[in-house]
N, C-alpha and C positions, 0 to 999 in steps of 0.2 A: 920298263914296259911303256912305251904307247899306243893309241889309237891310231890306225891310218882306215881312212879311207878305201874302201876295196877296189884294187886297179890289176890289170893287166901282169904288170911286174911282180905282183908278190902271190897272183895266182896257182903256181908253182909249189908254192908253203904249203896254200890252200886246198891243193887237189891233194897231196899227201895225206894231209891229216885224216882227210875224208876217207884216202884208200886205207890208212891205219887203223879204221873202225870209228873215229871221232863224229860226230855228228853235233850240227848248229842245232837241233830241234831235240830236245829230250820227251816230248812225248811223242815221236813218229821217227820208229826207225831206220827206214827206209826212204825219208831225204835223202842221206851221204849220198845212197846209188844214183835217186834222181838230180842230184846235184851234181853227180859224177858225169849224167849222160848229160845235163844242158851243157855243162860247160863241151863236153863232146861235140856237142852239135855245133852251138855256138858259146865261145867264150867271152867273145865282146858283148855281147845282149846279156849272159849270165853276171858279166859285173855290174851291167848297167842296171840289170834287175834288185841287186840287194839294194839302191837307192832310189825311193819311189815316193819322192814328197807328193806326188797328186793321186793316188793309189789308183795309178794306172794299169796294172799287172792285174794277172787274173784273180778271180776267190781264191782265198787261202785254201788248202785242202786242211779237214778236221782230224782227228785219231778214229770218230768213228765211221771214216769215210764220207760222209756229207762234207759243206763246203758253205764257208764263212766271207761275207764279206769284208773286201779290203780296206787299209785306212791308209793313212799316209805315213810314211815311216823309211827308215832306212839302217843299216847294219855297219860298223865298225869293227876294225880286225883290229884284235890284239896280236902285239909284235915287238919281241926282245933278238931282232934280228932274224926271225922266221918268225912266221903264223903259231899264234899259241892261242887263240881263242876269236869268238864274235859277241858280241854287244848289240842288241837291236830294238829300237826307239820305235814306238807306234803311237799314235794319238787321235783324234776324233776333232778336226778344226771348231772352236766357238766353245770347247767342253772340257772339263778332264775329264767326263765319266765316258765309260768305255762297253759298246754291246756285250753281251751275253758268251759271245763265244772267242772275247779274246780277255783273258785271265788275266793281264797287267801290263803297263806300258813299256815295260822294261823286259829282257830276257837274257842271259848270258850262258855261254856255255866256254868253257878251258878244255884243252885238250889234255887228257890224263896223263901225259908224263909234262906239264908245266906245272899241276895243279899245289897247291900248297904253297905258294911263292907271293901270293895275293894281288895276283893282277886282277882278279874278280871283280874284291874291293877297290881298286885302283881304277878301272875300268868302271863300273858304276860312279864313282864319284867324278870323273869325269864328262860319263854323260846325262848327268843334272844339269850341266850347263845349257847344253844343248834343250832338255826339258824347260829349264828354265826360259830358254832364249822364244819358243815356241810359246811364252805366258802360261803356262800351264802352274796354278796355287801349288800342288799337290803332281806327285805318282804312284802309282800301285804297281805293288808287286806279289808277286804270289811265287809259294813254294809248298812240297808235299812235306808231310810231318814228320818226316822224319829226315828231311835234310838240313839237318846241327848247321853243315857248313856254310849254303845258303843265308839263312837264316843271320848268322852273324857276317857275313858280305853285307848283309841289308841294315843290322842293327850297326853297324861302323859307319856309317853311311846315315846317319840317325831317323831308320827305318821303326816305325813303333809300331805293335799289332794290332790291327785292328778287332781280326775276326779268324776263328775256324768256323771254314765255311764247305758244301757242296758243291764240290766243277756240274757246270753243262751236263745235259746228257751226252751231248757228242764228246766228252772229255770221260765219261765215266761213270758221272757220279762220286768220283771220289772224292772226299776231304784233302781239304785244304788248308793253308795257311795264307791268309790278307795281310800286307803289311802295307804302310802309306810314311811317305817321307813328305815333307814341309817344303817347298822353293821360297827360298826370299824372295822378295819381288826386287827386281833387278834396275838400274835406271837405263833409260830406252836407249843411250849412247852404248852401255854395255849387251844389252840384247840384239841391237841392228851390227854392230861389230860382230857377234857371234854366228849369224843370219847368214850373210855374205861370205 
């Protein structure tokens, strides 16, 4: 399994998994469909949208329908010769710490017939780089208490727990689980290499 980059060519993979019931967002839905209709409308703007280093794209929509704003971030497809999942990096330039209504820098979602093969963890520890390369000490992550599986993606990855904690209200209220991984701090020949 690697990362690519979301492009035109492997869109294909992409709209599949979506019409299979998969969804990049595990707490809304009803992305697949609207991700089904943008790429409809337009396909080249929908790839161009999951990479948004100047958080040019509109407010995130929330779970409880209000609407959060954007930060700068971008999405990687996992791919062992089709589309088998997304990875998606968000940050707050000058910080690691992150507003209220986005639950942690990191997000991943497998598509249910690749899962258990650990592209997850394969997939996270690959984009620490990228965290890394952005200067960021630290990432957070967050999962619901009862996902075992999560949970150890994060601790393989040497995720340590911080906190059970309460989501937003636009998320629920519900508990949660905090986890925070360590970046080495990287020498600048290796982070501008990554950058570009």
């Amino acid at each position: 399994m690697e990362l690519r980059w979301p492009a035109l060519d492997l869109l294909d993979s992409y709209s599949d998994a979506l019409r299979r019931g998969w969804s990049p967002d595990t707490m809304r839905a009803e992305v697949a469909t609207e991700q089904l209709a943008a790429i409809a409308a337009d396909d080249a703007a929908f790839v161009a949208s999951l990479i948004d280093r100047e958080a040019a794209g509109p407010p995130i929509p929330l779970p409880d329908g209000s609407f959060g704003g954007r930060l700068p971030g971008f999405h990687k497809w996992m791919w062992d010769g089709e589309f088998c999942g997304s990875i998606g990096f968000r940050w707050q330039p000058g910080t690691a710490e992150l507003p209220t209504h986005v639950l942690g820098h990191i997000g991943y979602s497998v598509v249910p017939w690749k899962r258990r093969r650990g592209y997850a963890t394969e997939a996270l520890r690959s984009i620490l780089d990228d965290a890394q390369a952005e200067g960021l000490p630290f990432v957070v992550l967050t999962t619901d208490l009862d996902n075992g599986v999560s949970q150890r993606v994060i601790e393989a990855n040497g995720g340590v727990l911080v906190e059970q904690f309460s989501t937003d209200r636009a998320y629920g209220g519900s508990c949660g689980l905090r986890f925070r991984i360590d970046l080495p701090e990287g020498d600048s020949a290796r982070v501008a290499a990554l950058i570009t």
